[in-house]
C-alpha positions as CSV (number, residue, x, y, z in Angstrom):
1,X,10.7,47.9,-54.7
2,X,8.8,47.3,-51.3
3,X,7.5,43.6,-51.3
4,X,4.3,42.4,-50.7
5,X,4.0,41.7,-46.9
6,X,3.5,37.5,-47.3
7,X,5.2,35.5,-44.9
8,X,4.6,32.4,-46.9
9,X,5.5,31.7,-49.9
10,X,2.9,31.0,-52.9
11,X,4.3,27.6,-54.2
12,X,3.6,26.7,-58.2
13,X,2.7,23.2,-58.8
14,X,1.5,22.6,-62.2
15,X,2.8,20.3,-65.4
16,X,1.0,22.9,-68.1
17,X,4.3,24.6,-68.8
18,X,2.3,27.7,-70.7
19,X,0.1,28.2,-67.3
20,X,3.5,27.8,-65.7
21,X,5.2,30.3,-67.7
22,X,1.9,32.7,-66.6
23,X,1.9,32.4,-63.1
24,X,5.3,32.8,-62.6
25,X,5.4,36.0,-64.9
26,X,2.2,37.4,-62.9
27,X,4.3,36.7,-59.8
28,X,7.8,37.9,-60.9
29,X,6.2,41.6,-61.8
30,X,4.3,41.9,-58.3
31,X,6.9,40.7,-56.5
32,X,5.6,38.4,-55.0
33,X,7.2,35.0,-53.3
34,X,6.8,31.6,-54.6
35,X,8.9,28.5,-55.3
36,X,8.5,26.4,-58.0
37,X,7.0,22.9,-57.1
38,X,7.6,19.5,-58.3
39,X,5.5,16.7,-58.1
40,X,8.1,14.4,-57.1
41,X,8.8,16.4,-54.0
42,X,7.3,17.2,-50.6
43,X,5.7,20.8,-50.7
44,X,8.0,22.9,-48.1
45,X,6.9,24.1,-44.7
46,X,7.4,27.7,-45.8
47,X,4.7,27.2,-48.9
48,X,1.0,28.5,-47.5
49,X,-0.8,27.9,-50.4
50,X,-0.4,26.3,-54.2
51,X,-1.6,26.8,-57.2
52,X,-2.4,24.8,-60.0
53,X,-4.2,23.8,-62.9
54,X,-7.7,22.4,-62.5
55,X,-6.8,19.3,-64.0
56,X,-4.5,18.8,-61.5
57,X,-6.0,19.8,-58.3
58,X,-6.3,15.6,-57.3
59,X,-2.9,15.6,-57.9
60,X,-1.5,17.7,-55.5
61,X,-1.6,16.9,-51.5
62,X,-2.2,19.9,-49.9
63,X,-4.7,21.3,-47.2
64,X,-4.8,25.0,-49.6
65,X,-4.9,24.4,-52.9
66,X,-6.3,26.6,-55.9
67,X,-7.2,25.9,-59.3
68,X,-6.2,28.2,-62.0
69,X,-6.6,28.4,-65.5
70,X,-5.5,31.1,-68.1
71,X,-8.5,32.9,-68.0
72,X,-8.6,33.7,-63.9
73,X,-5.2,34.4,-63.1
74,X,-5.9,37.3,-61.2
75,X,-8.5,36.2,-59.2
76,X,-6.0,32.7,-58.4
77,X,-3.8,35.3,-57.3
78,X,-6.1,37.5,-55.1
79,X,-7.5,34.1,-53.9
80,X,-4.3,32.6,-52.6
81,X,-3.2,35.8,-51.3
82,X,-6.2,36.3,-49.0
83,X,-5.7,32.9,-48.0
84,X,-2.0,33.4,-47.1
85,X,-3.4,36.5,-44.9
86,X,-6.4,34.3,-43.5
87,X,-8.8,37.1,-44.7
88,X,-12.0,36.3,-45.9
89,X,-12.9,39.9,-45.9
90,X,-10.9,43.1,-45.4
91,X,-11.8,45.5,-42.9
92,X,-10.6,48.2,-45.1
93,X,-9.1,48.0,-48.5
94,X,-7.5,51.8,-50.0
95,X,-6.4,51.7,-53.5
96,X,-3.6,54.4,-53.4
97,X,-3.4,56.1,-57.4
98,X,-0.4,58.1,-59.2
99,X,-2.3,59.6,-62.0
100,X,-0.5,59.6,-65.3
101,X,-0.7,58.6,-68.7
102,X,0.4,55.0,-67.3
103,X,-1.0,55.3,-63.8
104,X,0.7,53.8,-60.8
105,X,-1.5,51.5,-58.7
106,X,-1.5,49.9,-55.3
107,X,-3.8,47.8,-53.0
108,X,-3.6,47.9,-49.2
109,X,-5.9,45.6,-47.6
110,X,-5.6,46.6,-43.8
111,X,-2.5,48.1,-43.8
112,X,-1.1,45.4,-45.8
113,X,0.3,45.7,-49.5
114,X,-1.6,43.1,-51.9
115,X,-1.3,44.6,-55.3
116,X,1.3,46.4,-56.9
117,X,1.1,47.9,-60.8
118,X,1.3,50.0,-63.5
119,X,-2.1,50.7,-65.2
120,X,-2.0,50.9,-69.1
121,X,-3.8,54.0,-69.5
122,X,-6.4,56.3,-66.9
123,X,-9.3,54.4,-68.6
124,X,-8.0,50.8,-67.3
125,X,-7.7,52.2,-64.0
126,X,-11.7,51.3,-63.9
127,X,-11.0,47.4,-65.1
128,X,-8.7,47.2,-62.4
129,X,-10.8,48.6,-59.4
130,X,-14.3,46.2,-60.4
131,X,-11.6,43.6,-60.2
132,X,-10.3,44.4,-57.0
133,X,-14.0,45.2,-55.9
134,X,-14.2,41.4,-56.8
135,X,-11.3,40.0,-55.7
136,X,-10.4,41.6,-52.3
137,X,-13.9,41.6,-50.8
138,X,-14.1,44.7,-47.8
139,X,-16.4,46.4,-45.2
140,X,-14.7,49.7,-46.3
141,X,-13.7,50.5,-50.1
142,X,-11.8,53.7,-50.3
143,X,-9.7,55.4,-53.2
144,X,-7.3,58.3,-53.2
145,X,-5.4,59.2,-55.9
146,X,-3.0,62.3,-56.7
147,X,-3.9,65.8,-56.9
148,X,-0.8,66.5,-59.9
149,X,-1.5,65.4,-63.2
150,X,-4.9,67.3,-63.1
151,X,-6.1,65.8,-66.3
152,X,-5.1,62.5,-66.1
153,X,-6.6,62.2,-62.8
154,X,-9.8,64.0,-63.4
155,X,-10.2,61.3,-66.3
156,X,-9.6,58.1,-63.8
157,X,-12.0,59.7,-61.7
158,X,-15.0,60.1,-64.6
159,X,-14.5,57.1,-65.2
160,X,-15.2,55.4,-61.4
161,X,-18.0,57.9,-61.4
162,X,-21.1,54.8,-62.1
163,X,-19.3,52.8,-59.5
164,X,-19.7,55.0,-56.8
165,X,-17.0,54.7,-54.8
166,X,-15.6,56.8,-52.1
167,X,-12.5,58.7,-53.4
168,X,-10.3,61.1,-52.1
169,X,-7.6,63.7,-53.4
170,X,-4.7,63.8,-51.9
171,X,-1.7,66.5,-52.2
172,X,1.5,64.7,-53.8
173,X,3.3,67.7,-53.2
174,X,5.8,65.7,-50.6
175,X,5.6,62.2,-52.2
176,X,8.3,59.9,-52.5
177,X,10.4,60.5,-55.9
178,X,12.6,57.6,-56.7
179,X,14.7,56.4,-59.8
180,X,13.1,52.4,-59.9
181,X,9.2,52.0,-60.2
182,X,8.3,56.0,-59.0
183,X,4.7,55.7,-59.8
184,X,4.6,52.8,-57.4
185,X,6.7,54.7,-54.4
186,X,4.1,57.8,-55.4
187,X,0.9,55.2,-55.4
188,X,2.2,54.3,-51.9
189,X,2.7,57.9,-50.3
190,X,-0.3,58.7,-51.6
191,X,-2.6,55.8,-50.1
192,X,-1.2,56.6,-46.9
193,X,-1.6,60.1,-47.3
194,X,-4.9,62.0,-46.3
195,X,-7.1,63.6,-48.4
196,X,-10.0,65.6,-49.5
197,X,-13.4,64.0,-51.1
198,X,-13.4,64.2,-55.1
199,X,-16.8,65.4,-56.9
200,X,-17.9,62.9,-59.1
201,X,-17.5,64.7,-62.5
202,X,-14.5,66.9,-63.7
203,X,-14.2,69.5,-66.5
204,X,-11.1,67.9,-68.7
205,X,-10.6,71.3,-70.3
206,X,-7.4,73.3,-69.8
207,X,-8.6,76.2,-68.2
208,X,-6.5,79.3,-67.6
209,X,-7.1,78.8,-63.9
210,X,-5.6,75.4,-64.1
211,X,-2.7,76.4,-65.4
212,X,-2.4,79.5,-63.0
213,X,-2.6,76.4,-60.5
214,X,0.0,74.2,-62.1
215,X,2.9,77.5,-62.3
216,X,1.7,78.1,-58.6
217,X,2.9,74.2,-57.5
218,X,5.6,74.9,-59.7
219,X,7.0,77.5,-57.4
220,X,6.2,75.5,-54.5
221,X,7.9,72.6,-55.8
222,X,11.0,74.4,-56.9
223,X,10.9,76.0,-53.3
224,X,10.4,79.6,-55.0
225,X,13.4,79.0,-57.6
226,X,11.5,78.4,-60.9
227,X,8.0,79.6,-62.4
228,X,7.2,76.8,-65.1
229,X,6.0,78.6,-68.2
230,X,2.6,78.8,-69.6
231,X,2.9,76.5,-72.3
232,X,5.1,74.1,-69.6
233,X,2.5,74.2,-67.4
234,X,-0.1,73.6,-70.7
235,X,2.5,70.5,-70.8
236,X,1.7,69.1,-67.6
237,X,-1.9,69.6,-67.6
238,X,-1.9,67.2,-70.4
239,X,0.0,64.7,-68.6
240,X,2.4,64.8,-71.2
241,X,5.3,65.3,-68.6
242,X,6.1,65.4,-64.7
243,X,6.4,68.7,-62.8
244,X,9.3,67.9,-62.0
245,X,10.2,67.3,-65.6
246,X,8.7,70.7,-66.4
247,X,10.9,72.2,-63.9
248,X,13.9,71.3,-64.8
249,X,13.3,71.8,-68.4
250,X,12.4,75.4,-67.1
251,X,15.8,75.6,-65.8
252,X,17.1,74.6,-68.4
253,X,15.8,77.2,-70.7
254,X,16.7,79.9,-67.6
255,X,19.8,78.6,-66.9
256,X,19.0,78.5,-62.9
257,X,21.2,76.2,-61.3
């Protein structure tokens, strides 16, 4: 998994052991760097910024310094990580999305990897983005997310529809496919990748067309070997499996090699 491009490291200085436990956990699944602080010992060079508990901000000697409580982790961490980047505001920040039925996520904030995650469902997508609208203040705010999972995606975009927000489609025909964390190695590939500009509404019915697409990309996919089957392709549509899942599973049943 590609790290987040900090140079320091976010150090933890805190005696609350559950807002402890918290931070570190937030940290561990971004990966992130940190070291774990004690009050008894000088902060490192290699520490830019610390976070703690509010109640303990007097306690800690240190030029950057951010409270935290249970209740704004997120923006703590968004906070500290600007700070580590000496960004008060982004030129440009691109939110790169795998659709899914757990879409993958990612935040670049001028070329720079900030956030990195796995959305609960295509309806969260929109929690996440007003708190990156919040947290990672830009000049330029711009979305693309994968053309593949046609459903899935069409319901994160009708969802970002009342925020209005530039998004693009971008083909994930050629993105990266990898055994660890592949939504986030698609998210990636895909907020790099260029794009055309989504409408704001999509039609979420199965349409015989779509699924005329969806055998179409399968061929494409499969480099001409395999034709996914109707009710395959109905499969993907729904998000309830990859197109590459659906293509082997098609050669499977064909016995193509």
């Amino acid at each position: 998994m590609p790290q987040l491009v900090i140079v320091q490291a976010i150090g933890i200085l805190t005696e609350d052991f559950r807002l402890y436990y918290d931070l570190i956990k937030m940290l561990k699944q971004r990966d992130i760097p940190f070291l774990s602080l004690s009050f008894k010992d000088p902060i490192p060079d290699d520490v830019g910024v610390v976070l703690t508990s509010w109640g303990e901000m007097d306690k800690v000697d240190f030029q950057y310094k951010i409270g935290v409580d249970d209740k704004d982790l997120e923006q703590a961490l968004a906070l500290a990580i600007r700070k580590l980047g000496h960004k008060d505001v982004y030129d440009k920040i691109v939110v790169g999305i795998d659709p899914g039925k757990a879409p993958g996520l990612v935040v670049f904030g001028d070329e720079k990897l900030l956030v990195q995650r796995v959305v609960k469902s295509p309806e969260d997508v929109k929690v996440v983005i007003i708190g990156i609208l919040a947290n990672y203040p830009s000049k330029d705010f711009v979305v693309k997310i994968g053309h593949g999972d046609i459903i899935n995606r069409n319901r994160i975009i009708n969802t970002l529809a009342e925020l209005d927000l530039n998004i693009f489609i971008v083909d994930e025909t050629n993105t990266t496919t990898s055994v660890h964390d592949p939504d986030i190695y698609a998210a990636m590939d895909i907020a790099r990748g260029e794009g055309y500009a989504a409408q704001k509404m999509y039609d979420l019915e199965v349409t015989d067309g779509l699924l005329h697409d969806i055998k179409r990309r399968s061929r494409l996919m499969s480099d001409g070997n395999v034709t996914i089957s109707t009710e395959l392709a109905r499969q993907v549509a729904l998000g309830k499996m990859s197109m590459l899942q659906a293509i082997e599973e098609q050669r499977a049943k064909s016995n193509i090699i």
